[in-house]
Steps between C-alpha positions, in 0.01 A plus 500: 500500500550811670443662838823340642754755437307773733354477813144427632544779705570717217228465279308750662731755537650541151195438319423813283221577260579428098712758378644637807852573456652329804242136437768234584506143250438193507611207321306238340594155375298218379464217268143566424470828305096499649634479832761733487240764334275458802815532694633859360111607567483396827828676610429848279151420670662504843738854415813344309611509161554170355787369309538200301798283638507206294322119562547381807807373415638847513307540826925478700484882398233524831709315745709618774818665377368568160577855394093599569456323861434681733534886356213742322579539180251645200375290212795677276751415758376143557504389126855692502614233769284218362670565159888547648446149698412335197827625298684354821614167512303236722631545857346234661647308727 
């Protein structure tokens, strides 16, 4: 899974070319280590760096009023907030 926690309409505007210092994340979560592989290709393929988020499972870190909807962040950032949610208790309701 991934693609829900930005826009559609955003995709073209923050995509940047690997290695550019301002290339916005993406997550990536999956069951099938294939899939999620072809996943983190297609979205560095499209001008975001990938980063692993878990199985899909752990896929409530993409959902609206996670600590990554919504906002830019880079791949160091994103596995910052990935990492701090996990440390968290489960706030689901």
């Amino acid at each position: 899974m991934t693609f829900n926690h930005v826009g559609y309409h955003e995709l073209e505007d923050l995509a940047r070319p690997r290695g550019a210092a301002d290339r916005a994340a993406l997550a990536v979560s999956g069951d099938d280590p294939a899939a999620v592989a072809a996943v983190a290709d297609l979205v560095n393929h499209l001008g975001f760096d990938p980063v692993p988020a878990g199985d899909l499972a752990a896929s409530q870190a993409l959902q609206p009023e996670s600590a990554i909807f919504g906002i830019h962040l880079d791949a160091a950032s994103m596995r910052r907030r990935l990492a701090e949610r996990q440390q968290q208790p489960d706030q689901a309701a």
